[in-house]
Backbone as CSV, one residue per row, in Angstrom:
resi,resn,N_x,N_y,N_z,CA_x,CA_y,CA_z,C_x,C_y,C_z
1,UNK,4.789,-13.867,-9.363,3.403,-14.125,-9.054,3.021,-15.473,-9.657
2,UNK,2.416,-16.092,-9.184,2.158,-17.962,-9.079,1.138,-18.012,-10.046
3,UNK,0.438,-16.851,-10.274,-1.016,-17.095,-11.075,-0.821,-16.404,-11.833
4,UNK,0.035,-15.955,-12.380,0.357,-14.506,-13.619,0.571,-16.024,-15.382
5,UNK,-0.811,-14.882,-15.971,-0.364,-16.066,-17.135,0.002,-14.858,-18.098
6,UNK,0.644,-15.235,-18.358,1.408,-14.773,-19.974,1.180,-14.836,-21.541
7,UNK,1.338,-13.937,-22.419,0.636,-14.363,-23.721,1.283,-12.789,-24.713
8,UNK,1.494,-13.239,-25.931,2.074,-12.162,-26.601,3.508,-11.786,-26.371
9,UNK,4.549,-12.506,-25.938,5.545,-12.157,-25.690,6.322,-11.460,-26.724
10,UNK,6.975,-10.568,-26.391,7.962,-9.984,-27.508,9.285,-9.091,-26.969
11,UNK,10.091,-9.774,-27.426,11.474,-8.915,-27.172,11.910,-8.236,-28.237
12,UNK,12.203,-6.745,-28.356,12.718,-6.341,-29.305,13.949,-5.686,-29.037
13,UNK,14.685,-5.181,-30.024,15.934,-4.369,-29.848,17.440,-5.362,-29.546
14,UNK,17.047,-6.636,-29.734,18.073,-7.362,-28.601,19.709,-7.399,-29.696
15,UNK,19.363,-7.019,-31.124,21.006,-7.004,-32.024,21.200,-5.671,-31.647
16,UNK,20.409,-4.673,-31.303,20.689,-2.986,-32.146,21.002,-2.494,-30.701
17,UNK,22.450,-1.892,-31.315,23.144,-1.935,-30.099,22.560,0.092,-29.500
18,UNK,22.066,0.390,-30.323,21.207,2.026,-29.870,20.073,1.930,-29.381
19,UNK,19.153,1.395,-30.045,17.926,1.183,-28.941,17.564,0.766,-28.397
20,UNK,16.690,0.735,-26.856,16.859,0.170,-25.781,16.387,-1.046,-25.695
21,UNK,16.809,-2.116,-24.934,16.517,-3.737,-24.661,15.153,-3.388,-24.417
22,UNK,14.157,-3.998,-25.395,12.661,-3.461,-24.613,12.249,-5.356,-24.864
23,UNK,11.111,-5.415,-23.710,10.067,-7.042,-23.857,8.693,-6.049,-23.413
24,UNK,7.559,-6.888,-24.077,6.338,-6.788,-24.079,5.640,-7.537,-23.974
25,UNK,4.570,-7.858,-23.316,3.749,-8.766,-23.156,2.394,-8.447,-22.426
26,UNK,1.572,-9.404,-22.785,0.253,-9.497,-21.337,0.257,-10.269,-20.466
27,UNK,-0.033,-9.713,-19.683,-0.045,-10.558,-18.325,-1.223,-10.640,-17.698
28,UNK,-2.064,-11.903,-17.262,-3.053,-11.609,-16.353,-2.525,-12.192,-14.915
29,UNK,-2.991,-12.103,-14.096,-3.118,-11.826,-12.998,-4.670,-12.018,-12.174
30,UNK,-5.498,-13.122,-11.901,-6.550,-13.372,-11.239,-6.055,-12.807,-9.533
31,UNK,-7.323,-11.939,-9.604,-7.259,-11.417,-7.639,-5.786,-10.492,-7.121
32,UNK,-5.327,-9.756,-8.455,-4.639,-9.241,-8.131,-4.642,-8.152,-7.100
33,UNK,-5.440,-7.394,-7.389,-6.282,-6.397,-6.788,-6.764,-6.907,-5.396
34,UNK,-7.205,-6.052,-4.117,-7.331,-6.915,-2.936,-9.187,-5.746,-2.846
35,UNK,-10.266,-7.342,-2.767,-11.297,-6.428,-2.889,-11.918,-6.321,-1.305
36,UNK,-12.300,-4.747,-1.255,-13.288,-5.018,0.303,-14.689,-4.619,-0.185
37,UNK,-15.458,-5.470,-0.111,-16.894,-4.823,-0.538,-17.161,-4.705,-1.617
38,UNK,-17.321,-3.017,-1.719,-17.426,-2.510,-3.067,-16.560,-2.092,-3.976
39,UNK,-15.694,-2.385,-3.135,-14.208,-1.280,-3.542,-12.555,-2.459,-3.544
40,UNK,-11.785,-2.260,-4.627,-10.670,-2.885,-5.013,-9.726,-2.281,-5.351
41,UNK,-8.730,-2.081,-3.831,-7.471,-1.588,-4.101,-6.040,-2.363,-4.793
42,UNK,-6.062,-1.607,-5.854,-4.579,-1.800,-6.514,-3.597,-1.099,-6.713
43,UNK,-2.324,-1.822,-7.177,-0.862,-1.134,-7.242,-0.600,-1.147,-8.765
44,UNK,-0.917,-0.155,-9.671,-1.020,0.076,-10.543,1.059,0.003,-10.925
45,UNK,1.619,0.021,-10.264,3.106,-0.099,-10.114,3.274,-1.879,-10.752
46,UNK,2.827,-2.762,-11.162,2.793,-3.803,-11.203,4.446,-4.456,-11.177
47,UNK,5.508,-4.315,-11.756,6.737,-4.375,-11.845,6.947,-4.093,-10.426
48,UNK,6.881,-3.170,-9.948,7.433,-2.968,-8.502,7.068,-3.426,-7.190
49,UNK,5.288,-4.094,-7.612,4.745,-4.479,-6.412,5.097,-5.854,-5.675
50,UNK,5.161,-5.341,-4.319,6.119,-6.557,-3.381,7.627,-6.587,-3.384
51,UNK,7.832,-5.358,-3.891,9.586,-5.577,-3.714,9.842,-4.808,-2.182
52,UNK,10.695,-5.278,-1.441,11.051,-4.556,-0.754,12.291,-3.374,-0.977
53,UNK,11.646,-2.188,-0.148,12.975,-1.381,0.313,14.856,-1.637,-0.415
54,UNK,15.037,-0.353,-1.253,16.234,-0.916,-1.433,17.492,-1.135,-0.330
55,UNK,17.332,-0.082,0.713,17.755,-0.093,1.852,17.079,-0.316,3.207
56,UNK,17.642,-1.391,4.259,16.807,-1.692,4.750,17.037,-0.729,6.067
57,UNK,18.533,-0.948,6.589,19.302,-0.161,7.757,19.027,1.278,7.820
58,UNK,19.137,1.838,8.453,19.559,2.987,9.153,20.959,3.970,8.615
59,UNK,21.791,2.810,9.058,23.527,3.167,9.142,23.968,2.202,7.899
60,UNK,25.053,2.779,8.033,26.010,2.400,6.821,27.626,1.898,6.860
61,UNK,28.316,1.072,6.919,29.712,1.086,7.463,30.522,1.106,6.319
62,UNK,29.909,0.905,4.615,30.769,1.163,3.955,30.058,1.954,2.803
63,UNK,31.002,2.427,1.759,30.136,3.176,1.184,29.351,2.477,0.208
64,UNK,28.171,3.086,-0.648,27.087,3.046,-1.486,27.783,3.041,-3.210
65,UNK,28.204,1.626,-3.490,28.764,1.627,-4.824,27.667,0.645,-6.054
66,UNK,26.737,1.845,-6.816,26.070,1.048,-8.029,27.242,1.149,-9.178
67,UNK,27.250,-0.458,-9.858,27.884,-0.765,-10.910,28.034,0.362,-12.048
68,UNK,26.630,0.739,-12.682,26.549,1.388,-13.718,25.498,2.741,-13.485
69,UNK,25.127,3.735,-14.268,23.783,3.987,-14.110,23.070,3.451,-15.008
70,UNK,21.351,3.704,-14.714,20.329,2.984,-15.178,19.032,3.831,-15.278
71,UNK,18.408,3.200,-16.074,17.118,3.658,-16.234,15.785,2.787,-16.523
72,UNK,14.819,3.049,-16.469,13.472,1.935,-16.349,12.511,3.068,-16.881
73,UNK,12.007,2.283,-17.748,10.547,2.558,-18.560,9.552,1.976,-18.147
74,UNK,8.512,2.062,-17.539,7.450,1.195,-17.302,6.172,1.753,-18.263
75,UNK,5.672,1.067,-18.968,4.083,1.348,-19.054,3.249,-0.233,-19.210
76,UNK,1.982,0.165,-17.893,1.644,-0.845,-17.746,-0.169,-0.410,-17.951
77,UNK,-0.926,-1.495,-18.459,-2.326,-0.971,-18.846,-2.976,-2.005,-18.165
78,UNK,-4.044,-1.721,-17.303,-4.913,-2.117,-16.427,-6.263,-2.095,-17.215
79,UNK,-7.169,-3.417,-17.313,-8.501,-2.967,-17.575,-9.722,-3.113,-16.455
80,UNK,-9.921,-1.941,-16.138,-10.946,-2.137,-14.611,-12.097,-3.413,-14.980
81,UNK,-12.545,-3.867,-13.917,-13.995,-4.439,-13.943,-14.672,-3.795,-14.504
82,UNK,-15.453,-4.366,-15.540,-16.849,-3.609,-16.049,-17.407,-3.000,-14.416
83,UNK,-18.101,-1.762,-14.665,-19.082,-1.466,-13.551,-18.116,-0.775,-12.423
84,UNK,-16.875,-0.231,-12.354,-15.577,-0.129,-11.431,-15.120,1.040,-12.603
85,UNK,-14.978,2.166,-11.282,-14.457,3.833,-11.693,-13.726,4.066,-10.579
86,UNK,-12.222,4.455,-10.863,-11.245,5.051,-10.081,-11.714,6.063,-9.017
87,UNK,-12.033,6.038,-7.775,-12.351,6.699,-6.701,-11.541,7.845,-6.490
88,UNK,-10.383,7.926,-6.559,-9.655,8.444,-5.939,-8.154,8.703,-7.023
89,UNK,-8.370,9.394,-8.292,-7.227,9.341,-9.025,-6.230,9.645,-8.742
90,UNK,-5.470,9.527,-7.966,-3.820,10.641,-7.416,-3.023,10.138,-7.923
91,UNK,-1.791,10.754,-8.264,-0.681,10.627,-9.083,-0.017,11.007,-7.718
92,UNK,1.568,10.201,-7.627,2.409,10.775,-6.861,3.292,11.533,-7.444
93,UNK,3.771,12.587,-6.591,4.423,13.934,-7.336,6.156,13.005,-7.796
94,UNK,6.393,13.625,-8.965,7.418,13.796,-9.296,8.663,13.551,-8.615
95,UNK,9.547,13.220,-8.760,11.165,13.351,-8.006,12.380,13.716,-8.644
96,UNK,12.819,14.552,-7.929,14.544,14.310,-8.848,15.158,15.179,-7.749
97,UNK,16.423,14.468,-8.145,17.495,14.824,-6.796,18.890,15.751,-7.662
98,UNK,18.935,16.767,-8.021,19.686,17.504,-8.305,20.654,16.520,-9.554
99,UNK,19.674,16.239,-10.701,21.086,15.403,-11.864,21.161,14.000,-11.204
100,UNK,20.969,13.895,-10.548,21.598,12.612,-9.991,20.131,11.411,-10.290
101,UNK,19.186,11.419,-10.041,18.041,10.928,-9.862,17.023,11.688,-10.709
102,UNK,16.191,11.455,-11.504,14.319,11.177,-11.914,13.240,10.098,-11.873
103,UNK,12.254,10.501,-11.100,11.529,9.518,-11.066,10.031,10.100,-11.411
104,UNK,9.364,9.525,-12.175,7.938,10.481,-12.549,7.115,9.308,-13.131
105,UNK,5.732,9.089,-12.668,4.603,8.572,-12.712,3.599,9.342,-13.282
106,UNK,2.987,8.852,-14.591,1.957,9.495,-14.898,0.728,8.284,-14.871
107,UNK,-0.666,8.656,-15.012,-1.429,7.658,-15.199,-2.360,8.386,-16.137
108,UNK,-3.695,7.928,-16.933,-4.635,8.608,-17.706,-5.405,7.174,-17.312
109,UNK,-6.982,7.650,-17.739,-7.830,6.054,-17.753,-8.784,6.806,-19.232
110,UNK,-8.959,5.856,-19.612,-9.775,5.930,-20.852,-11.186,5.498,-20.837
111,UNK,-12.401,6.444,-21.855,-13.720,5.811,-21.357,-14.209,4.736,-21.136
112,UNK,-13.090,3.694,-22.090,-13.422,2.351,-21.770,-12.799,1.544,-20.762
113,UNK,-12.399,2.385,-19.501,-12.089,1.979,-17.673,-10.442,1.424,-18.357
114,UNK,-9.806,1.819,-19.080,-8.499,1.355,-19.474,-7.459,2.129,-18.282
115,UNK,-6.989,1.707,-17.811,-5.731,2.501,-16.883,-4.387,2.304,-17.332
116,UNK,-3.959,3.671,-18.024,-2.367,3.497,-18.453,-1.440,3.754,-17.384
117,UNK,-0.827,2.893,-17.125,0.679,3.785,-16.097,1.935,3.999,-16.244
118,UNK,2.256,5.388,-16.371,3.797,5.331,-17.299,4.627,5.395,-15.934
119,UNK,5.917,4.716,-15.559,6.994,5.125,-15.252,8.023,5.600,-15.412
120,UNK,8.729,6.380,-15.421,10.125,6.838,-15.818,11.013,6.738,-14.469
121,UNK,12.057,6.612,-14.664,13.045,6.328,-13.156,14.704,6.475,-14.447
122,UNK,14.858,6.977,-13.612,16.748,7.472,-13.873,17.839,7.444,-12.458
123,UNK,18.489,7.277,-12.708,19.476,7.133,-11.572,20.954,7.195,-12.259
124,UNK,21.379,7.735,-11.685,23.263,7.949,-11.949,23.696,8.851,-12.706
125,UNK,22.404,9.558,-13.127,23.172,11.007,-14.584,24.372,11.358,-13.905
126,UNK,25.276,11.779,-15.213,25.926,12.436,-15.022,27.426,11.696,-14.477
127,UNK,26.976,10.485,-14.146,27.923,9.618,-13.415,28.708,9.023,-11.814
128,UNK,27.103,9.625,-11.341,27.094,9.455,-9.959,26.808,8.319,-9.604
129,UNK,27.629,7.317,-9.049,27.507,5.905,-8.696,28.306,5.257,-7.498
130,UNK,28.903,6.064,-7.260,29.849,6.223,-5.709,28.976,6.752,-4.585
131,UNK,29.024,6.119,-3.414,28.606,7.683,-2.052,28.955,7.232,-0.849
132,UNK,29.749,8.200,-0.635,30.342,7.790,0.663,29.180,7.711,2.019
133,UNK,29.792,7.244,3.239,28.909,6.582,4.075,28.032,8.011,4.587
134,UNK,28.613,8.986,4.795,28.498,10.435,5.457,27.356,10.947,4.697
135,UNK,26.685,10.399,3.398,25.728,10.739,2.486,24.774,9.343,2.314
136,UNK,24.772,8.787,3.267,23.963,7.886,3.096,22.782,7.917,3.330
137,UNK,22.278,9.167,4.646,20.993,8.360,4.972,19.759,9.254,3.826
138,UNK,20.451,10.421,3.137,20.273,11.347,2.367,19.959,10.479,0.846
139,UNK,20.434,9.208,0.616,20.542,8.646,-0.356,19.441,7.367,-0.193
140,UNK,19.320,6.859,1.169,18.169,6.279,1.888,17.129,6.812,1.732
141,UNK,16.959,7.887,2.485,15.349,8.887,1.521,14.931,9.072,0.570
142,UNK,15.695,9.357,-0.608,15.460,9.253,-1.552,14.758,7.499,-1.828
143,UNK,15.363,6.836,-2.156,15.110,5.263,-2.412,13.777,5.139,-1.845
144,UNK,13.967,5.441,-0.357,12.548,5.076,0.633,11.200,5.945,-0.194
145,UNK,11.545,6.994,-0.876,10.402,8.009,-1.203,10.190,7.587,-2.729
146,UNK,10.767,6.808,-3.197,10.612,6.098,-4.888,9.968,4.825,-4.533
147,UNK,10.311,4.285,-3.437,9.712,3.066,-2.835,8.417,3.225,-2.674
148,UNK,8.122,4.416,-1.984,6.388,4.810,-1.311,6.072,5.176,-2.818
149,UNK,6.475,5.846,-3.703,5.873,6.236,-5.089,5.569,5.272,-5.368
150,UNK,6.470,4.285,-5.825,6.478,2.844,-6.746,5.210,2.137,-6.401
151,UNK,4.998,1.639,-4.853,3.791,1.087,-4.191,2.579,2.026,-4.132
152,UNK,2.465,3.138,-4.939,1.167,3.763,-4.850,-0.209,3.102,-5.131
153,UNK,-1.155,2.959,-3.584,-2.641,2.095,-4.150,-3.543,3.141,-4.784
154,UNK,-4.270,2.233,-5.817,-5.491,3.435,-5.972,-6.928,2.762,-5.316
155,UNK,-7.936,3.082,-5.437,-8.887,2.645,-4.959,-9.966,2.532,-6.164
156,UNK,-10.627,1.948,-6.192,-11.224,1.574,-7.593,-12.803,1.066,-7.001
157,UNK,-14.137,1.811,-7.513,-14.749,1.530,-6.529,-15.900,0.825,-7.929
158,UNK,-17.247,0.303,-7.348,-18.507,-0.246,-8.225,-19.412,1.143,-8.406
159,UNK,-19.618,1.189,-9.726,-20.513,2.210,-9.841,-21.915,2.356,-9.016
160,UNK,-22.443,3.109,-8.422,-23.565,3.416,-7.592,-25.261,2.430,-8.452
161,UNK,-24.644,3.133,-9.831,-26.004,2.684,-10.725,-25.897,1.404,-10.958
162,UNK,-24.936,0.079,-10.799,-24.614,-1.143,-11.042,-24.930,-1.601,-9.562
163,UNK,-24.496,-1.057,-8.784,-24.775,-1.750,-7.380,-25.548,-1.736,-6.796
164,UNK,-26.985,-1.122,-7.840,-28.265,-1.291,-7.067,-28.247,0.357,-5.555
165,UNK,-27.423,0.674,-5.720,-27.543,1.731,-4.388,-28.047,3.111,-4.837
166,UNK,-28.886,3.773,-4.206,-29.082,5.410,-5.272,-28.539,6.695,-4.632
């Protein structure tokens, strides 16, 4: 993002070979959010937003080989506009694919319009990192349905009593 400014950087963990590679920082972001009116939808997913699809095809001609497995931590904190209350709080449900896959989104907002968003995402327990072509499009859905999670908008609207409306 072209307008993302940065501040507070911090990498920790990077000698200690047990706990995880973590960086921290703030980020702003002017007009991130896309406003209509009264109302400003965002992708509280910030890390994920604008990525495309990990798979784009249909079909498959060879098989599905990830290097390692992996995992991703996200927590990302949003501070609404003064005068701006979450319309529409939904969480997308949960995922996991038998050991193989977790994916789980939580959010909370705090009285002071703070929006936390946790991610969790797992992939490969157990040591699944092979898949043949015959299990592909099964492995496509999945991805495609972490994809639609990942890009979840919320809607974020102006309070009634700020906007003059009764």
């Amino acid at each position: 993002m072209s307008t993302a400014e940065l501040s507070n950087i911090q990498i920790l963990n990077v000698t200690d070979l047990v706990k995880p590679f973590t960086y921290a920082y703030h980020v702003r972001v002017s007009g991130y959010g896309q406003r209509t009116g009264k109302r400003i939808f965002l992708q509280p997913g910030f890390f994920q937003a604008g990525i495309e699809p990990l798979f784009a095809t249909n079909s498959r001609n060879y098989p599905v080989y990830f290097h390692y497995p992996w995992s991703e931590e996200d927590t990302v904190t949003i501070q609404l506009p003064e005068g701006y209350r979450l319309e529409s709080p939904d969480v997308p449900a949960p995922l996991a694919s038998g050991g193989l896959c977790r994916h789980e989104i939580k959010m909370t907002i705090s009285r002071e319009g703070r929006l936390q968003f946790n991610r969790h995402f797992l992939f490969g327990d157990r040591g699944n990192i092979l898949f043949p072509t015959n299990v592909y499009p099964q492995l496509k859905q999945l991805f495609d349905l972490i994809h639609k999670s990942d890009n979840h908008t919320l809607m974020v609207k102006q309070s009634a009593m700020l906007s003059g409306a009764n």
